[in-house]
N, C-alpha and C positions, 0 to 999 in steps of 0.2 A: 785264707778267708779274710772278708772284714775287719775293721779294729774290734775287737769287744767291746763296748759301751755298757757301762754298768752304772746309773742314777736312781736305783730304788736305796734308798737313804735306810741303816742299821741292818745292813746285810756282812756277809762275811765270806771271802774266797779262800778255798779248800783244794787239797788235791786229794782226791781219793783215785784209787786205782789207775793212773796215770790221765786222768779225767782232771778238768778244771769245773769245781761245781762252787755254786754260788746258793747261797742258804739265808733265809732269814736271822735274825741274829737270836738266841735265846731272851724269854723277858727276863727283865730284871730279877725276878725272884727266884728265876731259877740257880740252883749251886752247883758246882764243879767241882769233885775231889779234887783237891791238892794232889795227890800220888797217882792220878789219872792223866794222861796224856792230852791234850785239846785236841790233836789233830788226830786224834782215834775214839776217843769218850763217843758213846752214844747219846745225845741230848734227845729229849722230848721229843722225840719225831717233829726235826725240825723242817720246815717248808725249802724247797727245793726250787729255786727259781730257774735254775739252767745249770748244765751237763755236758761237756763239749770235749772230747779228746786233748790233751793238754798239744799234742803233735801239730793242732790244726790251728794253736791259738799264737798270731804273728804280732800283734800289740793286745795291750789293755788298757782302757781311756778309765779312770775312776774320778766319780763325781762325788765330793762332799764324804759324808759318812760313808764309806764301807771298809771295811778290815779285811784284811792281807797277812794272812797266817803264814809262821817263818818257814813250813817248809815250802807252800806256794811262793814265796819271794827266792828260796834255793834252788825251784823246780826252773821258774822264769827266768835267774842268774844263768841256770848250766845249760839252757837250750836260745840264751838271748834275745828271748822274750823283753820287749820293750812296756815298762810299765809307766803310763802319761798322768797324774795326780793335778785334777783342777779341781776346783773348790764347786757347791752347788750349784752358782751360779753362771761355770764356767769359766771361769780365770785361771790362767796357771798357776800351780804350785811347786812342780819338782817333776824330774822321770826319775827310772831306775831304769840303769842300763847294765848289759853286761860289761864284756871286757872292749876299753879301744882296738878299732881295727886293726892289725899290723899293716899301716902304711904311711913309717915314717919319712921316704923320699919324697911324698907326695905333699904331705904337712908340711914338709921342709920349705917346698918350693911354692908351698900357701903364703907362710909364713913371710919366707923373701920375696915374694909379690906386693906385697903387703907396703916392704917399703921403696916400692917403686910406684910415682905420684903418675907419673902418665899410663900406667899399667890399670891405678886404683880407678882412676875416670872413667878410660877408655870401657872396661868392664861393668860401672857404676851406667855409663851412658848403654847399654848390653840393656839390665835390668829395666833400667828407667822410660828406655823405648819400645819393651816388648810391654808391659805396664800400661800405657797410655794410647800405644795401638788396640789391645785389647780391649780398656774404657769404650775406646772410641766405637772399635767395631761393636757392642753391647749397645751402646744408643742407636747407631746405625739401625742393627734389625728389628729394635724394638720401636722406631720413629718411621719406618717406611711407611706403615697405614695410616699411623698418629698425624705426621706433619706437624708436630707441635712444634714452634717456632723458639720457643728455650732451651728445647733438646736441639736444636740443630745450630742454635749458637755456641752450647757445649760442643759440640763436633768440630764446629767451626776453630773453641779455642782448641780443642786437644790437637789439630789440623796445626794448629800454629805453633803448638809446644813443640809439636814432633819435632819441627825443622827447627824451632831454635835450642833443642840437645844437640844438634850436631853443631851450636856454634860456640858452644860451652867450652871454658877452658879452664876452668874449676871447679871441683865438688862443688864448695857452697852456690856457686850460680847456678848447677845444677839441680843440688836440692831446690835453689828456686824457684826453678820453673817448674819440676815437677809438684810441687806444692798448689801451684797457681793453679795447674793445671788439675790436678787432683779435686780443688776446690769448685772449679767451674764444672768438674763432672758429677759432683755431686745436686747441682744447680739443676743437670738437666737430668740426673736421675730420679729424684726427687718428682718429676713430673712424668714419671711412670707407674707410681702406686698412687691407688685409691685417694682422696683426702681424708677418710675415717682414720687412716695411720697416723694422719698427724706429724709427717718427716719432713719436717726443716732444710735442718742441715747433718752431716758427720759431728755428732757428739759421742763422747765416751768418760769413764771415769767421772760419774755414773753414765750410762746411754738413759736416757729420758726417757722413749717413746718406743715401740715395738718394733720398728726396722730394724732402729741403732741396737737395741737388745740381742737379732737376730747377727747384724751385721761384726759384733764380735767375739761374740758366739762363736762363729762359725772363721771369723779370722785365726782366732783362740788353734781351734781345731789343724784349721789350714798349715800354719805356724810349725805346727807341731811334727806333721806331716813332709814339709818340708825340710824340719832340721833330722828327723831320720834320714830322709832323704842322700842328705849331705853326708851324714854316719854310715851311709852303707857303701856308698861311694869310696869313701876313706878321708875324707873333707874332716877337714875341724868346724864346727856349726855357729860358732863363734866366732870366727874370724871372718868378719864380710869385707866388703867393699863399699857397699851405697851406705850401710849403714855404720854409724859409727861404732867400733869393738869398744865395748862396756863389758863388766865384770857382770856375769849371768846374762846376757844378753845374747841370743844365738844369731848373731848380726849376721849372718851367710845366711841360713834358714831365711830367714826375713825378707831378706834378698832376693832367694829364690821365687818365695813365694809372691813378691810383687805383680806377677803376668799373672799369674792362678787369682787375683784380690774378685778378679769380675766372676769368674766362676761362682764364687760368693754371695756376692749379689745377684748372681742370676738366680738362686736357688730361693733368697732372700722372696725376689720375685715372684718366682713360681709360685712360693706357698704362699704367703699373702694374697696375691691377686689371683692364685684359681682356688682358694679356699681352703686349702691344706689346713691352713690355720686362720680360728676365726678371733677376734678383740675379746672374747671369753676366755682364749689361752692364756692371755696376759690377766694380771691384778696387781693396784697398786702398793707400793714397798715403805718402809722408809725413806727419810732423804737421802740417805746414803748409798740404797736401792730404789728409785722410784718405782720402777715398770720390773715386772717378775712374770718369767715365763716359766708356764706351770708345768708338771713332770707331763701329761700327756701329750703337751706340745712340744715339749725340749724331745720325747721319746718321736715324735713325727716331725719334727728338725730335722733329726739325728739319722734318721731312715733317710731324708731327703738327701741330701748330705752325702751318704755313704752310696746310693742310686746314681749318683752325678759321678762319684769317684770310679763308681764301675763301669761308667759309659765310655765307649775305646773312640778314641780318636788318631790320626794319622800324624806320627811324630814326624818334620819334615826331614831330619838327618839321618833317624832312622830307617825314613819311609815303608814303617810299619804303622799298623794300627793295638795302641795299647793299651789298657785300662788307664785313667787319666791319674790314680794313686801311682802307675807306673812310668808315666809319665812325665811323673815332678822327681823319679830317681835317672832318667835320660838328661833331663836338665841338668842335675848337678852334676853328671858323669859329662857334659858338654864343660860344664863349669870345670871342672876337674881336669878335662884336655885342654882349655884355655890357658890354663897354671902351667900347664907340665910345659904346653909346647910354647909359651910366650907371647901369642898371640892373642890380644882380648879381644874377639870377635863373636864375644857371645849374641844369640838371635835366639828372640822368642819364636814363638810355637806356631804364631799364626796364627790363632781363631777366630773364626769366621760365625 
């Protein structure tokens, strides 16, 4: 099934009868014998938000406030259940995971990849060009009827980065151009929404304006998804290539998810410009929070979102067609035979 996504703020996750049920939290006034068990005590006929077979439940995203009672974090340990901890707003916090994969020959040969400099490029240029095809082809269909002429200079640069990745002969030039690149697509995506959004440019820490609120938001998500991705494969999520390894930093995940970034945005898209969500979802924050999106929009994000992850698309080396959450675990199983067999020939996905 779906991740679970759970944002109603003072709630609390239960396991009753091998069920995952989600409950209002008791008010404050109410008391709890001591010699009473929490995870069997009767409270007040507490409100029951959802009921789901614990069998059927493959992650849990938790937003802000909600509690995680110890036998539900024992229930989620023994069946490795993946549990995702972001803050209200969406920002990471932490997962809970089970046990590492057993597959230490594979790690090994991550590991000794790692310090091989023509291997780290060759792979990094993998990433960076299924990334930038993808940009490109997102303006492409959404500029056929437009002809707007800033979108098609975007095209124009992402047309030029392409080929000079292949003349890259270092990471850092490479980060360059993909940066450039990056920046100039956001130039001409930017003249795809409405002007009532108010989208500039790629801002974060804070995102100012309601794109950039949706836009990492939904990277947040993406991210996250990707570095399972890599865990189930048998990948360490932390050991990337394009990105640099930092302590907590799931620099492969990141990696991965570079070609999925337009998926993103296309979603970003959809809801904004066909109304999914109107400038009522949003209200202003502190400085530290400017722009706040409100639970019934983050809760119709969030649907959007997880609609996009279930739409099947044609993996080309699989030449299947698979939900695109399965999708982004082909990619890292691509990534994963790049390691083993030595050859960095990673290819994106194509999307068209």
């Amino acid at each position: 099934m779906p991740a679970l996504y759970l944002v109603e703020q003072q709630t609390k996750i239960r396991i009753r009868n091998r069920r995952v049920q989600v409950e209002r939290d008791l008010s404050p006034d109410a008391q709890i014998p001591q010699s009473q068990n929490p995870e069997t005590q009767k409270s007040s006929n507490p409100e029951i938000l959802l009921s789901v077979p614990l069998a059927q439940v493959e992650q849990v995203v938790i937003f802000g406030n909600v509690g995680l009672t110890t036998p539900a974090i024992d229930a989620f340990l023994a069946q490795n259940t993946e549990v995702v901890f972001l803050s209200q707003r969406g920002e990471f916090r932490g997962r809970l995971v089970g046990q590492v994969t057993p597959h230490v020959p594979l790690r090994r040969a991550q590991y000794a990849r790692l310090g091989e400099p023509e291997f780290v490029l060759a792979m990094a240029k993998g990433f960076v060009r299924a990334k930038l095809a993808h940009q490109r082809a997102l303006l492409q269909r959404h500029n056929r009827e437009r002809g707007d002429a800033e979108v098609a200079a975007s095209i124009a640069s992402l047309t030029h980065a392409l080929q000079e990745v292949e003349r890259k002969t270092a990471l850092s030039s490479l980060l360059g151009v993909e940066g450039a690149a990056t920046a100039a697509y956001f130039k001409g995506l930017r003249r795809l929404f409405d002007p009532k959004w108010k989208f500039d440019d790629r801002n974060r820490r804070p995102p100012r304006d309601p794109v950039n609120v949706l836009l990492s938001f939904g990277y947040t998500l993406l991210a996250e998804a990707c570095s399972s991705a890599a865990q189930t494969v048998g990948l360490d999520p932390y050991a990337g290539f394009l990105h640099e390894v930092a302590y907590n930093r799931p620099a492969l995940g990141l990696d991965l998810m570079e070609e999925f970034r337009p998926v993103i945005d296309g979603v970003v898209l959809w809801c904004l410009n066909g109304g999914q969500l109107t400038p009522e979802d949003f209200n202003p924050g502190p400085p530290e929070r400017p722009v706040i999106l409100g639970p019934q929009g983050q809760r119709r994000f969030l649907q959007a979102y997880e609609n996009r992850m279930e739409m099947k698309f044609t993996h080309p080396l699989r030449a299947m067609q698979f939900p695109l959450r399965q999708c982004l675990i082909e990619q890292a199983r691509q990534a994963a035979a790049c390691i083993q067999s030595g050859e960095p020939n990673f290819s994106g996905m194509g999307f068209r």
